[in-house]
C-alpha positions in Angstrom: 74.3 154.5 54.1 78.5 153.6 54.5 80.2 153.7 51.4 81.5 150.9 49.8 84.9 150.5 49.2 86.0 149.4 46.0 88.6 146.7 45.8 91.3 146.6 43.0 92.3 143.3 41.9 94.8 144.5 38.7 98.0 146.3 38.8 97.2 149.9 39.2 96.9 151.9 35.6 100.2 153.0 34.1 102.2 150.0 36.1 101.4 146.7 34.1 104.8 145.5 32.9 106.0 147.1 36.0 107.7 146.1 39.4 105.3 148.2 41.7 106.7 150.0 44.8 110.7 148.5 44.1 109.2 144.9 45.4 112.0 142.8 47.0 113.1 140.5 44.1 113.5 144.1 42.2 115.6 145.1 44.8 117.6 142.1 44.9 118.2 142.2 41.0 117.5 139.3 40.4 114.1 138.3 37.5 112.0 136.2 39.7 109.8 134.1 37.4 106.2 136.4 37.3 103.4 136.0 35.2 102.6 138.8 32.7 106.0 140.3 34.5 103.1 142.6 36.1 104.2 141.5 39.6 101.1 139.3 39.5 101.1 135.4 41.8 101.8 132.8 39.5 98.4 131.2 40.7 96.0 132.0 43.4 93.1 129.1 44.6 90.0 131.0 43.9 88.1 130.0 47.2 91.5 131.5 48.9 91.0 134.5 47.2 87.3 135.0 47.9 88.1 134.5 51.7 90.9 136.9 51.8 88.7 139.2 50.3 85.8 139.0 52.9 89.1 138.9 55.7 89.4 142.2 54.2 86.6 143.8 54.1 85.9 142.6 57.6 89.4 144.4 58.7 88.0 147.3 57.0 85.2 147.4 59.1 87.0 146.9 62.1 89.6 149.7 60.8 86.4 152.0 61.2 85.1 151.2 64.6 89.0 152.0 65.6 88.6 155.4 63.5 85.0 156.1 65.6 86.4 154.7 69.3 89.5 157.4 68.8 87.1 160.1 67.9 84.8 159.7 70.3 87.3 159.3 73.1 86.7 155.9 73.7 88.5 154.2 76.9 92.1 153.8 76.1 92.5 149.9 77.3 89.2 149.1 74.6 90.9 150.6 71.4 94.2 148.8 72.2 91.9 145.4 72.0 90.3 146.7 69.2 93.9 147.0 67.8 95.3 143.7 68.2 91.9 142.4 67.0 92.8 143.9 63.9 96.6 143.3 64.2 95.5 139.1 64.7 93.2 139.4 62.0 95.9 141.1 59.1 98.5 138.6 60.5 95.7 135.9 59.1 95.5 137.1 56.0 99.0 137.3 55.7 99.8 133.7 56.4 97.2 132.7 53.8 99.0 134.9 51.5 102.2 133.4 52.1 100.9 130.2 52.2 99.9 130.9 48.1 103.3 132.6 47.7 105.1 129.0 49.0 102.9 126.8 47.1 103.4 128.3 43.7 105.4 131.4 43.4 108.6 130.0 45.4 108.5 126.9 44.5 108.0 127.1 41.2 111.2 129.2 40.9 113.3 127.1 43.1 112.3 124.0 40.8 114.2 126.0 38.2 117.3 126.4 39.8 120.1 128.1 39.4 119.9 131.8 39.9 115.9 131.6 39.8 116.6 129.8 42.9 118.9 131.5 44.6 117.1 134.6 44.2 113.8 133.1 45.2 115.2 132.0 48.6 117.0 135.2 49.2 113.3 137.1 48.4 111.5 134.4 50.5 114.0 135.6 53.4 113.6 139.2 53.0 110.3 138.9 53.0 110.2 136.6 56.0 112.2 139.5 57.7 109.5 142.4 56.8 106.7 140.0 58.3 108.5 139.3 61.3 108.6 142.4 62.3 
């Protein structure tokens, strides 16, 4: 029987309170406005949530196949479309990620101006930059 993999949904232990792994308004010193200033989305839409979390465990799954084709010497041209399957399939998470990080996180901190703003925009672009890559 496959193991299950167990999905963590809070901050990891010892971090709450915490920026975790530098995050890009950290780096850009600049307090973006975050809830519980645990590094947690200022609001997520349930039904979102739930199907990013099926994406995931579906990637997972995929992540596995890849792991089996490799070791079992699979032809070369049928992992590669394994890996984009899973590349196309991260890249939709992401934008529904995004998506939640436009619709409330960003724009509730360029609704407060000023340096909120400011530093919400230059995040937003950093961040565009990372994904774009």
């Amino acid at each position: 029987m496959p193991r299950k993999a167990k999905v963590r949904l809070s901050a990891p232990h010892g971090t709450q309170g915490k920026s975790v792994g530098g995050g890009l308004a950290g780096a850009l010193g600049q307090p973006l406005n975050r809830v519980g200033s645990g590094g947690k989305a200022l609001a997520v839409d349930p039904d979102k949530k739930i199907g990013n979390l099926h994406r995931l465990k579906r990637i997972e799954g995929q992540i596995r196949g890849l792991h089996d084709m490799v070791q079992r010497d699979r032809y070369c041209a049928d992992i590669l479309i394994q890996i984009a399957a899973v590349q196309k399939s991260l890249a939709s998470v992401a934008r529904q990620v995004l998506g939640n990080h436009l619709k409330h996180c960003v724009s509730q901190n360029i609704r407060a101006g000023g340096a909120q703003a400011d530093a919400a925009c230059e995040e937003l672009l950093k961040l565009l930059s990372h994904i774009d890559r």
